[in-house]
C-alpha positions in Angstrom: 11.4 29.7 138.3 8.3 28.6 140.0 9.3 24.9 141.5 11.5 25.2 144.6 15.0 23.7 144.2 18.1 22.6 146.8 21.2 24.0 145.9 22.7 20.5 144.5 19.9 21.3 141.9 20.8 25.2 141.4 24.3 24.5 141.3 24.3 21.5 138.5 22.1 23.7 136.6 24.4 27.0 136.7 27.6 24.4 135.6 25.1 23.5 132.5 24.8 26.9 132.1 28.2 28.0 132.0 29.3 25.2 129.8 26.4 25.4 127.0 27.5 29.2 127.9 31.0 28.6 126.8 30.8 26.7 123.8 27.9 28.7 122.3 30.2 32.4 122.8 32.9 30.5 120.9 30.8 29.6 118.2 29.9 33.2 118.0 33.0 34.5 118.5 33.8 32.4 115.0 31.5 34.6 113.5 29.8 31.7 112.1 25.9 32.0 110.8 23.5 30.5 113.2 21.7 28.1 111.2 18.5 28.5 113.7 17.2 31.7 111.9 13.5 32.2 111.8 11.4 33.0 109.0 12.3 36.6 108.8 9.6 38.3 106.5 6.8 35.9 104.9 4.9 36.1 101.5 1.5 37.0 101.5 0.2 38.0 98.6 0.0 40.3 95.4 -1.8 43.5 94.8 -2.0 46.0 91.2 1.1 48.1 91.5 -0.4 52.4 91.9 1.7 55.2 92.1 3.9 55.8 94.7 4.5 52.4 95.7 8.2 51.5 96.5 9.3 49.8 93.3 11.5 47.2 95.1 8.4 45.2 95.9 7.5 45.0 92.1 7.4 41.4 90.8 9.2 41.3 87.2 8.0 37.7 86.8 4.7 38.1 87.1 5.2 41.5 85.0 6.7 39.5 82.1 3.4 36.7 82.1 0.6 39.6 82.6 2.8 42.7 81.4 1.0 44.5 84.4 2.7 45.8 87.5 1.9 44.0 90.5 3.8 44.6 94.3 4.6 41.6 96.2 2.7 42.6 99.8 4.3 40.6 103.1 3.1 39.8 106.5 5.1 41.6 109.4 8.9 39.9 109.9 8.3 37.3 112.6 10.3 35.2 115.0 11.6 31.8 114.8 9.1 29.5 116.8 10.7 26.0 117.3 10.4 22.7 119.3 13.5 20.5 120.4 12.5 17.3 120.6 14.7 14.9 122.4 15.0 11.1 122.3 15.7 9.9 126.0 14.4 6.2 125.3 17.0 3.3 127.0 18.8 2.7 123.2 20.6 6.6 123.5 21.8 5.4 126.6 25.0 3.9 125.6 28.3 3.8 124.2 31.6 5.9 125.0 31.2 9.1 124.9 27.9 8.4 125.9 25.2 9.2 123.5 22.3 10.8 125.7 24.9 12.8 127.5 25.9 14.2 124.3 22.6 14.9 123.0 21.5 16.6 126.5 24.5 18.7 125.9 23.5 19.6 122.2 19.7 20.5 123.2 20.9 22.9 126.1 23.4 24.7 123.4 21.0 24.6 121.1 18.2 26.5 123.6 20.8 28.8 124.5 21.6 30.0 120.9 17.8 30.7 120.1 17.4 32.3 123.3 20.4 34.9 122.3 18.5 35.3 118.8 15.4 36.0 120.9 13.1 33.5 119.5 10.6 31.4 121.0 11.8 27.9 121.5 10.2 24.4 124.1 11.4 21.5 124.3 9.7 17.8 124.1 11.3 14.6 125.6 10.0 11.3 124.4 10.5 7.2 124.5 7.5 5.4 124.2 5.9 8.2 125.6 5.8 12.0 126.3 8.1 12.7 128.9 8.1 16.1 129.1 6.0 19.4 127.2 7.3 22.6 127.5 5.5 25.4 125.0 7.5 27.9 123.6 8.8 30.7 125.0 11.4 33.3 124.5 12.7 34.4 128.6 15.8 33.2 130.2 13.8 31.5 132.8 12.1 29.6 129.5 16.0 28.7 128.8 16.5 27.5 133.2 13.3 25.3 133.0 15.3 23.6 129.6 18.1 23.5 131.5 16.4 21.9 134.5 14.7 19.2 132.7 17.8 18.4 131.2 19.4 17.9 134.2 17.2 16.1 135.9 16.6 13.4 133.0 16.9 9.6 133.1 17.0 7.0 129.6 13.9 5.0 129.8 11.6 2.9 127.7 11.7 2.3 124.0 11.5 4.4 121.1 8.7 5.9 119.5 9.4 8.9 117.2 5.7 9.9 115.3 3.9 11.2 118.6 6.4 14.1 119.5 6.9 15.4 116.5 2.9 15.2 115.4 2.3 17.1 118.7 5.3 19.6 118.1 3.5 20.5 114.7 0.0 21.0 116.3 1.0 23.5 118.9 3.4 25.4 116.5 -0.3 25.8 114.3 1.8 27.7 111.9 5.1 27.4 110.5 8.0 26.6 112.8 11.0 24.6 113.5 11.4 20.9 114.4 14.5 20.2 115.9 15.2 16.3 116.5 17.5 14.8 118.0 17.9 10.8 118.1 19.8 8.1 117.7 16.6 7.4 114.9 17.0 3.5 116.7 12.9 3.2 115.6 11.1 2.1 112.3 12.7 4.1 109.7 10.1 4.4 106.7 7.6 5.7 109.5 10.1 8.6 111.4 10.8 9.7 107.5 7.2 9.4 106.4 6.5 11.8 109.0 9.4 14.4 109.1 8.8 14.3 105.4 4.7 15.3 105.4 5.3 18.1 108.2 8.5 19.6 105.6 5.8 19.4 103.0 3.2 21.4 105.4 6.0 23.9 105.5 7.5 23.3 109.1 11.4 24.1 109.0 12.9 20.2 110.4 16.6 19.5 111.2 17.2 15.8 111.9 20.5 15.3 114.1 21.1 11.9 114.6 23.2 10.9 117.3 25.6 7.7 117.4 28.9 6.5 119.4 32.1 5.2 118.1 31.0 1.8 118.8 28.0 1.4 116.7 30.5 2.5 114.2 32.7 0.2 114.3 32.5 -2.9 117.0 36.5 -3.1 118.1 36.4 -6.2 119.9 36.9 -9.3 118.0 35.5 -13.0 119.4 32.5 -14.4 121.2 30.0 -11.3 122.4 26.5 -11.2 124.4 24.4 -8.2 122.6 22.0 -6.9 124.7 19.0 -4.6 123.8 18.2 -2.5 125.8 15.0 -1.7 125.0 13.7 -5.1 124.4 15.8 -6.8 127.1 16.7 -9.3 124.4 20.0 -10.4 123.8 22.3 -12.6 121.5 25.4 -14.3 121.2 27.3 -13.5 118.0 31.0 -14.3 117.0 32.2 -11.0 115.8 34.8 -12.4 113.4 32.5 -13.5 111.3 29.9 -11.1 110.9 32.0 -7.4 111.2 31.7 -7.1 107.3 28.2 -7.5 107.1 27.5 -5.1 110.1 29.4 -2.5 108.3 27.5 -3.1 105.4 24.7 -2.9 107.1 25.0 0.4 109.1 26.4 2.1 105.8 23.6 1.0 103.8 20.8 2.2 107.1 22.7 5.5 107.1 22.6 5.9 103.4 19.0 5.5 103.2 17.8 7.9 106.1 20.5 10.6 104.5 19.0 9.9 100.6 15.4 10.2 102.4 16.0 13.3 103.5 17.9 15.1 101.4 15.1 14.0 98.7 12.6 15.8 101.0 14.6 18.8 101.5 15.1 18.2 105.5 18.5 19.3 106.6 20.1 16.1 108.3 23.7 15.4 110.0 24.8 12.6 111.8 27.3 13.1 114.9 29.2 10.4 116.3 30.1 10.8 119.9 33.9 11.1 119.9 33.2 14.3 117.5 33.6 18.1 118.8 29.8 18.7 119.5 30.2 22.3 117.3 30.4 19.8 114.0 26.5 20.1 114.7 26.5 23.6 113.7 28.7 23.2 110.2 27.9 21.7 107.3 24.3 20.6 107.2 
């Protein structure tokens, strides 16, 4: 690594290490399929079938419309290219289990697991601005600088999802994965409007939005102060009396996103805090 660091530095990041380390070898061990697999051989075109050709590459669909023999012809099997794109704005810090601390600890595991597969992954921390721009790479000192700008990251600001992943597409040029990971505490219909035009440019997106157990259900019953913390504004709200409708409310929020993407083909899981960290690898 090319910045100098004190050993307080060195060590936090080897404990990172050997925890993301942990959890992703148990995972494996599982024998589970990754579900970060790059885009193994692509499509190019077609060409006249002429003798000799391997007939496993003949295309019996297009035989049947043309009744001519034509050979599918690929590009050369590529590796997975992707961008993790972390929310660190002031709303994920919050709640018990704590939600940035959480998602730190899913973007490490997640680096780790595409470095093991070899492919070519940076990483992109946002609020209301870019934080952080790391291109892709696929070295084990690309995984330490992660690991390192992980560690050394503090919630700030407000959130603003559009830039990062805008940016994420134009340096990937071609097709590649978008990894997100949120608390998606920004203006809906604009984060999905986007995710959803970049899935139709052919970019690979997984959406994993991060929430605690109390934004899930508020356990305390009475007279409350609700801060923002983004805004700084707060309010004063008698829980008894609206707990139905903030149920409502969240259900119907979370129903919309999932619909939105599912619609538009973007694999999408939501992980509440108090949840084993490997649901994020099942299921979605």
């Amino acid at each position: 690594m090319e910045d100098k660091m004190t050993l307080d530095e060195i060590l936090k990041i080897e404990n990172l290490y050997i925890r993301v380390k942990k959890v992703v070898e148990g995972y494996i061990s599982g024998k589970h399929r990754s579900i970060f697999e790059g885009f193994s051989v692509e499509f190019a075109e077609h060409r006249e079938y002429t003798k000799g050709d391997d007939l496993k590459f003949i295309d019996w669909k297009v035989f049947a419309r043309k009744e001519k023999l034509f050979i599918k012809k690929f590009y050369e099997e590529t590796n997975l290219r992707a961008y993790l794109i972390l929310d660190i704005s002031k709303s994920m810090d919050y709640g018990k289990p704590n939600k940035f601390i959480y998602a730190q600890n899913l973007c490490a595991i997640i680096s780790y697991i595409l470095y093991l597969q070899r492919d070519a992954f940076g990483l992109i921390t946002f609020s209301d601005k870019i934080e952080h721009i790391l291109n892709p790479s696929s070295t084990k000192s690309q995984l330490y600088k992660v690991l390192k700008i992980l560690n050394n990251l503090k919630p700030s600001g407000k959130t603003y999802i559009e830039n990062p992943l805008l940016i994420s597409a134009n340096k990937l040029k071609r097709r590649g994965m978008i990894i997100l990971i949120s608390d998606l505490i920004a203006d809906k219909n604009s984060t999905i409007n986007v995710l959803r035009a970049l899935n139709n440019l052919g970019f690979e997106i997984i959406v994993y939005q991060i929430l605690s157990p109390q934004e899930r259900e508020i356990a305390d019953k009475g007279s409350f102060r609700f801060f923002d913390p983004e805004t700084n504004k707060s309010i004063s709200l008698n829980t008894l009396y609206y707990l139905e409708d903030y149920k409502k409310a969240l259900n119907k929020w979370l129903d919309e996103i999932r619909e939105s993407f599912l619609k538009s083909g973007i694999r999408y899981k939501v992980l509440f805090t108090d949840e084993p960290i490997t649901n994020a690898f099942y299921r979605i």
